[in-house]
C-alpha positions in Angstrom: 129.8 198.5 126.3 126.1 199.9 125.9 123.1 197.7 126.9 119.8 197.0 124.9 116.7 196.2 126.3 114.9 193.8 124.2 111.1 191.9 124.3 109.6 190.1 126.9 113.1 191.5 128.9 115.8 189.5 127.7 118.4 192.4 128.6 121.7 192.3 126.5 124.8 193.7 126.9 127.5 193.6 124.3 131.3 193.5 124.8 133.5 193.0 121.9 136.7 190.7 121.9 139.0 189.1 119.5 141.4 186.2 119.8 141.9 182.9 121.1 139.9 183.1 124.1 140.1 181.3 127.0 137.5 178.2 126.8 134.2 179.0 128.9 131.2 176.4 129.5 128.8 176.3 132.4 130.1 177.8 135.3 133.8 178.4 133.7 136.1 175.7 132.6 139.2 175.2 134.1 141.7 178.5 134.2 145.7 176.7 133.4 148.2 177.6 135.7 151.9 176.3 135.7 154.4 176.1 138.3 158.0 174.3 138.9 157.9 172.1 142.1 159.3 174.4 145.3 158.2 177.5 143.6 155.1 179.7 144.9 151.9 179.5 143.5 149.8 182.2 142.7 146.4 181.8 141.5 144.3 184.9 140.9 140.8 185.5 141.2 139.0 189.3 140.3 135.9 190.1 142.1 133.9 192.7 141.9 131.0 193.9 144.0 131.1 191.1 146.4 128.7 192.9 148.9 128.1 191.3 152.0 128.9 188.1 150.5 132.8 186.1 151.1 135.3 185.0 148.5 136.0 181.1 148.8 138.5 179.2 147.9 138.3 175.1 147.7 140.0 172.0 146.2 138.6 169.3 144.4 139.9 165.9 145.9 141.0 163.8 143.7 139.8 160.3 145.1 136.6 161.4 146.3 136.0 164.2 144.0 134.4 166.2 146.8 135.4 170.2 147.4 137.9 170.9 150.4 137.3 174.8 151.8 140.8 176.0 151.9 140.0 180.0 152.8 136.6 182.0 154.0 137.8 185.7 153.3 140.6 186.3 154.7 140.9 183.0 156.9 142.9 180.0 156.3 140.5 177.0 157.1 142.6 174.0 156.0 145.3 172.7 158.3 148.3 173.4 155.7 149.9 176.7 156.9 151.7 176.8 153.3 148.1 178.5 152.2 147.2 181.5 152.4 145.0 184.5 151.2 146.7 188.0 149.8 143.7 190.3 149.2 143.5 194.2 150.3 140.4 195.8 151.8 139.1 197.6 148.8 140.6 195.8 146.2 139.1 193.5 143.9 142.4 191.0 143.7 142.1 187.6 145.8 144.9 185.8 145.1 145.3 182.0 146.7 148.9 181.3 147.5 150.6 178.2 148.2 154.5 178.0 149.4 156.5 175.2 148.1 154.0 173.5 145.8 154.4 169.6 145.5 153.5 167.4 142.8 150.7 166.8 145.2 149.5 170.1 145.2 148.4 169.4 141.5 144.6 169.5 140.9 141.2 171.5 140.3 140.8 174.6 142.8 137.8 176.9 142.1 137.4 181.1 143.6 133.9 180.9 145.1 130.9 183.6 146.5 128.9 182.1 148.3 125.7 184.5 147.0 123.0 182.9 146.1 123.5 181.7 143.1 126.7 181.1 143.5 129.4 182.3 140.8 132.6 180.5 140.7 135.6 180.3 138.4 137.9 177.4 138.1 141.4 177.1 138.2 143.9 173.8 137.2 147.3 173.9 139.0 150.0 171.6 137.3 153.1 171.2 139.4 156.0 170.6 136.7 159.3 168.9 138.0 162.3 171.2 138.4 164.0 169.2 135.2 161.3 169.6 133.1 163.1 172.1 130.8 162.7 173.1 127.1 165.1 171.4 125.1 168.0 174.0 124.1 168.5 175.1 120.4 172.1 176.3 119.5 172.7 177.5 116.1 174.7 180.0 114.2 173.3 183.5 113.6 174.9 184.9 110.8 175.1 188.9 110.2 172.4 188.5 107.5 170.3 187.2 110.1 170.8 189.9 112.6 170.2 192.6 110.4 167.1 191.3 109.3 166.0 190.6 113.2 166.9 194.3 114.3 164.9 195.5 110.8 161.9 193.2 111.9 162.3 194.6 115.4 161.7 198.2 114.2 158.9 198.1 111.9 156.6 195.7 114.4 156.4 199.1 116.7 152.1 199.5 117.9 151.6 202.7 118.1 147.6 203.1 119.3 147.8 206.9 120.2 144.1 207.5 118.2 142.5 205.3 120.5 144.3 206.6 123.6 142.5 210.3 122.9 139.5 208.9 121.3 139.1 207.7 124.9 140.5 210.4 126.5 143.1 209.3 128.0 144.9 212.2 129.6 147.4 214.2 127.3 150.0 213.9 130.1 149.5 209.5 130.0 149.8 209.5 125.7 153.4 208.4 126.0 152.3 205.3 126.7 150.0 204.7 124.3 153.1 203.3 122.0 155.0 200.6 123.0 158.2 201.6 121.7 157.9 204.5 124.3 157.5 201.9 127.1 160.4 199.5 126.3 162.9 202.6 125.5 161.8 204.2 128.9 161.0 207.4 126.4 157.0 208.0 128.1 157.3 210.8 130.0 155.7 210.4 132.5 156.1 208.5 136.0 153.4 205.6 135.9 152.1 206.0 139.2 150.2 209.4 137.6 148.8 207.4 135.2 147.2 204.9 137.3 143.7 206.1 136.9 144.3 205.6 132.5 145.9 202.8 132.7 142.6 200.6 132.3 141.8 202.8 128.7 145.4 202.3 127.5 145.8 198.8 128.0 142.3 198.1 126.3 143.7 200.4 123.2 147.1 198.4 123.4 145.4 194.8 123.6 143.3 196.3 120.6 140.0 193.9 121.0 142.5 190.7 120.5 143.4 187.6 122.9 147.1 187.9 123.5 146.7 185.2 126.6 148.0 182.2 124.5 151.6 184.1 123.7 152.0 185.0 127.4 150.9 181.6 128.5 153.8 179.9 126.4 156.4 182.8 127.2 155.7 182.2 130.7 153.7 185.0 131.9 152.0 183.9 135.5 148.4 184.1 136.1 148.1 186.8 138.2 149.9 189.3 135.3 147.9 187.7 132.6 145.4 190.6 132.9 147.4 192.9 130.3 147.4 190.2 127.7 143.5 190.2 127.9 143.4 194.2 127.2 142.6 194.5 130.8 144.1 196.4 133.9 144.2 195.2 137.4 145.6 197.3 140.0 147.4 195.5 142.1 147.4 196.5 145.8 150.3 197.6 148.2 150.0 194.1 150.2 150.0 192.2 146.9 152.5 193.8 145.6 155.0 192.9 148.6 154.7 188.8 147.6 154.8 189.4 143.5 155.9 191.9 141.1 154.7 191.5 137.3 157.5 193.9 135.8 159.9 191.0 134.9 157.3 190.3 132.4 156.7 193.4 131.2 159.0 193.0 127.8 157.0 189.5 126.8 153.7 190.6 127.5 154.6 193.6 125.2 156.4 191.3 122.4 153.0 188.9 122.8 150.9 191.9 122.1 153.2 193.1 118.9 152.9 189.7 117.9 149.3 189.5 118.1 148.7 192.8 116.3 150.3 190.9 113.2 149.3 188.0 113.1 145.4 188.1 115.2 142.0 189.1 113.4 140.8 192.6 114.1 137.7 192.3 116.4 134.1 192.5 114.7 132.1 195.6 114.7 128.8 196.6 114.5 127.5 193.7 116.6 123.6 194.0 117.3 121.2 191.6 119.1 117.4 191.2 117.6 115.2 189.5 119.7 113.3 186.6 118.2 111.3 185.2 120.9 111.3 185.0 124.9 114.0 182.3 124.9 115.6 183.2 121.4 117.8 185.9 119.7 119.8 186.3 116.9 123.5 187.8 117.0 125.2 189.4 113.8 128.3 191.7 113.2 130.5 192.9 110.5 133.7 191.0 109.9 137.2 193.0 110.7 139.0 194.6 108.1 142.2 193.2 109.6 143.6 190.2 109.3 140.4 188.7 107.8 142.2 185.7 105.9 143.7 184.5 108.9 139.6 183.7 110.6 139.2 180.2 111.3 135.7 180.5 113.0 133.8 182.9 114.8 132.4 182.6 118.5 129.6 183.8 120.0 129.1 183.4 124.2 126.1 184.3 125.8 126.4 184.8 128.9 123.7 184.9 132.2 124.8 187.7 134.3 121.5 187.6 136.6 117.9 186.7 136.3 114.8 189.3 137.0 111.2 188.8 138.6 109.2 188.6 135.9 106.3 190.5 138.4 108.6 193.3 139.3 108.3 196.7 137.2 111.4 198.4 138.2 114.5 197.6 139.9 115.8 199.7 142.8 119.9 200.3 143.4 119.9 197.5 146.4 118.4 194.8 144.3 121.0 195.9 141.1 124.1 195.4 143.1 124.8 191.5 142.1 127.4 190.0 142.9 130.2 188.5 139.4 133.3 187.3 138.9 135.6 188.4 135.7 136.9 185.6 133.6 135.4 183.1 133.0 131.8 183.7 133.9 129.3 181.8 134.8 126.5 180.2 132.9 127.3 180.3 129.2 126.3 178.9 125.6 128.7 179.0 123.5 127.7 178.7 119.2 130.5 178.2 116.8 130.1 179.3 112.9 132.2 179.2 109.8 134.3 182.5 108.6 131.9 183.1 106.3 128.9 183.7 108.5 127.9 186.8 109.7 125.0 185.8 112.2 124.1 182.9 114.7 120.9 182.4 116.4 121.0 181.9 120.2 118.3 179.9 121.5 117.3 177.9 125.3 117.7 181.6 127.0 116.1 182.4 130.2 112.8 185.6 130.4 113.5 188.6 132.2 117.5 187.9 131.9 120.9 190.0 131.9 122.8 188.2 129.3 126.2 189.5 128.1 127.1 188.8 124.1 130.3 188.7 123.1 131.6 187.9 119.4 135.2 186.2 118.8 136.7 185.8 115.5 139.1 183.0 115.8 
């Protein structure tokens, strides 16, 4: 990510993904998250740089439509001792957890700071009944049928070891920069070592593509939805104690073979000209992979924070703002055929951190 300073300080930032993304309007639309009735729910929040500021978690009630405060940092407000918070000191995880959950449970919770402006993503919990099961398909596999599954098995294989060095990822971590590697067990190397890599390999893996979708529908929870995004969360000793992602290590890793198939190769060369204080124009190159398969191409601007226009220079304490990952906050979203190249952005704000990001769809 490198940022570009442009006119009358509309300050842009570029980050470049490809993929289905997850939907995004003004202040974050709702975040899906699916649980079977008298199961735990988990719903995940990532902060970063929270200051002296406190993480908040509420509920939208349904009749009234007014916001409930379940938890204030690490305190349980609400009366139902079935919530709580799991966050470590340090860690940028807050996860909101709920024993039991009950049809009633079902509704709009949002992850708050309470900085000023506040930054907030939402989150839409959907309690399914315990017999709400996907009908079953039996048929017969002929040998035919498995010989063509096991050849279709080996040549899907993503093997992104150029991106792991061209990112230096350390030589002693390149074992899993193939995914073959990881499902065979063959990366030799313990993963605890490779903790501090992690971040660059999954991004490499993910490849600039979406994979949230195909984890969504194989049943990959929230909180280990990270990897399909081509990000890395570490998740914290005390975290760690209520949930373990590994059970969903092999789907995530199918999703993101699948992807690699089927998903658009993420645009390059995306650059930002600056048409007027309130106005710019976006434009990139299309990918070179899986071009036929673009539908549409989307470009989100996104507000990260907002300058005096009367200040010159901006010292360390006054750039520490506060933001939350996925989905951010104030956004405008433009839409354009495959066969566009550029979009004008316009209603901006002066002297304003915007991030640009480019999805081909």
């Amino acid at each position: 990510m490198e940022g570009v300073s442009l006119l009358l300080m509309i300050v842009v930032t570029f980050s470049y993904t490809v993929g289905d993304e997850l939907p995004r309007e003004r202040e974050g639309a709702p975040h899906p998250v699916h649980v079977y009735e008298g199961d735990d729910a988990l719903i995940t929040c990532v902060v970063r740089d929270i200051g002296n500021n406190s993480v908040v978690w509420k509920r939208e009630e349904q009749d009234t439509r007014r916001w409930k405060f379940l938890t204030v940092g690490h305190s349980r407000i609400t009366l139902d001792h079935r919530i709580q918070v799991l966050h470590d000191d340090g860690g940028v995880v807050w996860v909101l957890a709920i024993k039991s959950v009950k049809h009633s449970d079902s509704g709009l919770y949002s992850c708050e700071v309470n900085s000023n402006p506040v930054f907030r993503t939402y989150h839409k919990l959907s309690v399914l009944a315990t017999d709400l099961q996907p009908p079953q398909v039996s048929h017969a596999v002929s040998q035919t049928d498995m010989e063509d599954s096991v050849e279709a098995t080996a040549t899907t294989n993503h093997n992104y070891t150029s991106c792991c060095i061209a990112t230096n990822v350390s030589k002693g971590c390149l074992g899993f920069c193939n995914i073959q590697s990881i499902l065979d067990g063959q990366t030799g190397q313990d993963p605890e070592k490779c903790e501090a890599d992690f971040p660059l390999i999954v991004r490499c893996m993910a490849d600039g593509r979406n994979h949230v979708p195909c984890c969504m529908d194989e049943g990959v929870p929230d909180i280990c939805q990270d990897v399909c995004r081509g990000e890395y969360t570490m998740i914290t000793d005390n975290i760690k104690t209520h949930f373990s992602c590994s059970a969903y290590t092999e789907k995530t890793l199918s999703c993101i073979v699948e992807g690699i198939e089927i998903l658009p190769g993420q645009p390059s060369s995306v650059e930002v000209e600056g048409l007027s204080d309130t106005s710019i124009k976006v434009s990139w190159i299309p990918p070179f992979t899986n071009a036929e398969t673009i539908t549409e191409y989307v470009v989100n601007v996104t507000m990260l924070r907002s300058f005096d226009a009367n200040t010159d220079s901006i010292s360390d304490s006054q750039n520490s703002s506060q933001y939350i990952i996925t989905p951010h906050t104030v956004q405008i979203t433009v839409k354009v055929s495959k066969g566009t190249n550029n979009a004008v952005v316009g209603n901006l704000v002066p002297f304003t951190m915007y991030e640009v990001t480019v999805t081909a769809k």
